[in-house]
C-alpha positions, -999 to 999 in steps of 0.1 A, spaced: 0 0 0 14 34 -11 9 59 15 13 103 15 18 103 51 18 143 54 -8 163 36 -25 193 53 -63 196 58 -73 236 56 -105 246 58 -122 282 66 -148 266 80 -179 264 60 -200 237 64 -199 236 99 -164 218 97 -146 242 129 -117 250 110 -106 282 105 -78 301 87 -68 337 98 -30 339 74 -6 362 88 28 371 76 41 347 53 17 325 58 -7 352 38 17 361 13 21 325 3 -22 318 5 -25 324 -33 4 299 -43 -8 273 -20 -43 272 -31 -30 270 -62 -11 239 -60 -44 222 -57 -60 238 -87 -79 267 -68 -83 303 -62 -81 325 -38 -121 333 -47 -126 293 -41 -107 304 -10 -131 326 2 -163 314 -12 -190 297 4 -177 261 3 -143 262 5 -142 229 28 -160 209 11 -142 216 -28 -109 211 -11 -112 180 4 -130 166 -32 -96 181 -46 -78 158 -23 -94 127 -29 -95 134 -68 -57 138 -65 -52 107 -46 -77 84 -67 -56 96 -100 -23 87 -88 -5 55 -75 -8 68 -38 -35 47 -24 -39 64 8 -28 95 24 -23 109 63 -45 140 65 -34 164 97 -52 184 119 -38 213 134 -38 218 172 -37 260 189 -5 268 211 -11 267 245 7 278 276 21 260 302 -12 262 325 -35 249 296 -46 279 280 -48 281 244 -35 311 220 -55 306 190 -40 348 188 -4 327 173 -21 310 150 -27 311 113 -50 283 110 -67 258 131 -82 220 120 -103 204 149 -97 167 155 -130 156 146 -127 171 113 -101 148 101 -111 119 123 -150 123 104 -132 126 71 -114 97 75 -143 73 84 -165 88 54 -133 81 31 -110 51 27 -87 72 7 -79 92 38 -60 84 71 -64 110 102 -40 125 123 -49 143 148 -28 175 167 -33 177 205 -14 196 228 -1 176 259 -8 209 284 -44 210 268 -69 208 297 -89 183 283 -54 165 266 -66 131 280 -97 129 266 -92 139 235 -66 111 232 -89 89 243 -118 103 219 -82 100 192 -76 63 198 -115 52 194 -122 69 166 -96 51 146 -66 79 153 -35 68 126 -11 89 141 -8 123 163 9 158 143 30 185 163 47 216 155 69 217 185 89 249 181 54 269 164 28 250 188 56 254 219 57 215 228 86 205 244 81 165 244 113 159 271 91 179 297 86 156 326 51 166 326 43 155 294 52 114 303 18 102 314 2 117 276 38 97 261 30 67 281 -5 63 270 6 70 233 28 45 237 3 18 247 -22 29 224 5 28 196 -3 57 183 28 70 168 41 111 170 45 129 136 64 165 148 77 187 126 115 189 129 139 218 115 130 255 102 97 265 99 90 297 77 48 301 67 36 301 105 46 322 136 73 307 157 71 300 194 106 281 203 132 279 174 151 255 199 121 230 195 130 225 159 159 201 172 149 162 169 161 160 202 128 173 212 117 134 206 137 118 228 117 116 258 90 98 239 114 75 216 125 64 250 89 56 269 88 35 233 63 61 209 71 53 177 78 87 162 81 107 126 107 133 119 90 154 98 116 169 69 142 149 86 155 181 106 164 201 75 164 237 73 143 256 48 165 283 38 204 289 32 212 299 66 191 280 89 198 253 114 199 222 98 196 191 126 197 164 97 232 148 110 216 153 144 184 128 130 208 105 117 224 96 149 190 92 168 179 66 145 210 46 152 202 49 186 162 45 182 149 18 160 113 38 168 123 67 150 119 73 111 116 107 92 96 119 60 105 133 29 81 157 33 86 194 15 120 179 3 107 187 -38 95 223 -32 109 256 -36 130 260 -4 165 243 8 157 214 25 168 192 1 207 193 -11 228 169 -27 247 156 4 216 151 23 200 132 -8 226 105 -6 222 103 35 187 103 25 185 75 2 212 53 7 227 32 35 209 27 68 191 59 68 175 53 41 157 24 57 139 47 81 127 74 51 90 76 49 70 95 21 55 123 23 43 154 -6 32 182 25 3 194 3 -7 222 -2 31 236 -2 40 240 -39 58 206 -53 87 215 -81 119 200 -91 135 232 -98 166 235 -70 171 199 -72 179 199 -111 195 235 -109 215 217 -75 220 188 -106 201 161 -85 180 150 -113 183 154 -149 167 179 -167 148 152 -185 132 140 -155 126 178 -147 106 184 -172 86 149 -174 77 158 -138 67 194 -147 42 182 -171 23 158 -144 -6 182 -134 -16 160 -105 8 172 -70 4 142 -55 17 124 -87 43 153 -97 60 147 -63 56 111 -56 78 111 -96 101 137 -84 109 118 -53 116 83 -75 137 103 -99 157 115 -64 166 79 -60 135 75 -30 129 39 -30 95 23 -33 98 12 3 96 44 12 57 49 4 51 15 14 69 15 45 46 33 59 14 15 62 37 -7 91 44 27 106 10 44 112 -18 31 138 -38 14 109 -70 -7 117 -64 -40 96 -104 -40 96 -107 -12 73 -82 -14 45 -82 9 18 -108 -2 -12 -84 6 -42 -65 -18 -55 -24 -13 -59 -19 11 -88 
């Protein structure tokens, strides 16, 4: 089974959905591109069903491409220590129940949902998670301020752990949404919960988006020689930014490392080959062949083969993700 195992729900909430989305900074100056990554406007963005056309744009992306299934991600508020949420520092919000009802009403989609340990009610929305068929849990650490080695998050870890759900957290730079800890960018921020035994998902592997930030990739490497529970996604590694160079594609696809690579587009974030043929990681044939693929999901699941991704790495995943055997996916291996 072929899995996207980091695509973004947004939703502005019509239709009663909860979400919301309130850009700021680059987040807003970047709203036209990403809406047009999957085929819409910024009028779709603000018309009257905005929800509903995007996720029919999702599952008409996945249904013409040979990814099966994908992991759709809510989006949890900061909150402070004491429990109280800044919804202020955010630029879009995705309720659990959202994703969680989208992924029972299609078998295309998987649902991750976002919940901040110091959240009041973080216990019960775990538990709410894990029966209604949760695949994994998604963090922001350094923009949602969730410092996973905190003592008082172990309890939350623990029951994670024997609910095997497993913790997909954005690691290294992050550049459309406001910042709350830069220092939770670090990996490290995982160890705690590798440890209690979470199984847990390096987002972008600890790469930084632009020339000159902090890139913790080395640091990623050496945690998964220490942690067989830890693997990282590929996620964001064909856009427009500097995630992706050539040394860190042969870390990323060969040798050990490679082994622990999951895949993962990050739609709606703009896919293109551009940097990695201009950085000569592909050849411009395979450049342009990708280019002409109108389909994102498809266009970056080619660009990431013509990287030198394996296959393993988007099916690796369905033995990653808290998948209920009961309800496999009704299309048939593309």
């Amino acid at each position: 089974m072929r899995i996207d195992a980091h695509i973004h729900i947004v939703g502005t909430g019509t239709g009663n959905t909860g979400c919301w989305y309130r850009p700021r900074g680059l987040t807003k100056l970047g709203a036209p591109f990403l809406v047009r990554c999957v085929d819409l406007t910024t009028r779709d963005l603000h018309g009257p069903d905005f929800d509903r056309i995007y996720v029919e744009k999702i599952l008409s992306f996945i249904r013409g491409s040979s990814i099966q299934r994908a992991l759709i991600l809510a989006h949890e508020l900061a909150h402070r220590d004491d429990g109280t949420p800044i919804p202020e520092s955010a630029s879009f919000y995705v309720p659990n129940a959202y994703v969680l009802k989208l992924a029972q009403q299609h078998p295309e989609f998987l649902a991750a949902v976002s919940i901040h340990p110091s959240r009041k009610d973080a216990f019960d929305e775990l538990e709410l998670a894990l029966a209604g068929g949760a695949a994994a849990l998604k963090c922001l650490p350094n923009v949602q301020g969730i410092d996973w080695n905190d003592r008082r998050h172990t309890r939350f870890l623990e029951r994670m752990a024997e609910g095997g759900l497993p913790l997909l957290a954005h690691t290294g730079s992050e550049r459309t949404m406001p910042v709350m800890d830069h220092k939770l960018a670090d990996p490290r921020v995982l160890t705690r919960a590798l440890e209690i035994g979470v199984t847990c998902i390096a987002a972008h592997c600890g790469t930084g988006t632009m020339l000159l930030d902090p890139d913790y990739l080395d640091t990623f490497a050496k945690m998964t020689e220490r942690f067989p529970n830890l693997y990282g996604d590929n996620s964001a590694l064909a856009g427009l930014n500097f995630r992706l160079r050539p040394s860190a594609l042969k870390r990323l696809t060969t040798g050990p490392l490679a082994e622990r690579i999951l895949h993962g587009s990050d739609l709606p974030v703009p896919v293109s080959g551009l940097l990695a043929w201009a950085f000569r990681m592909m050849p411009w044939r395979d450049y342009r062949a990708a280019a002409k693929i109108e389909n994102p999901l498809e266009r970056d699941a080619a660009l990431k083969r013509s990287l030198g991704f394996s296959e393993q790495t988007f099916t690796r995943t369905s033995q990653v993700l808290r998948i209920n055997s009961a309800t496999p996916s009704s299309r048939s291996p593309a």
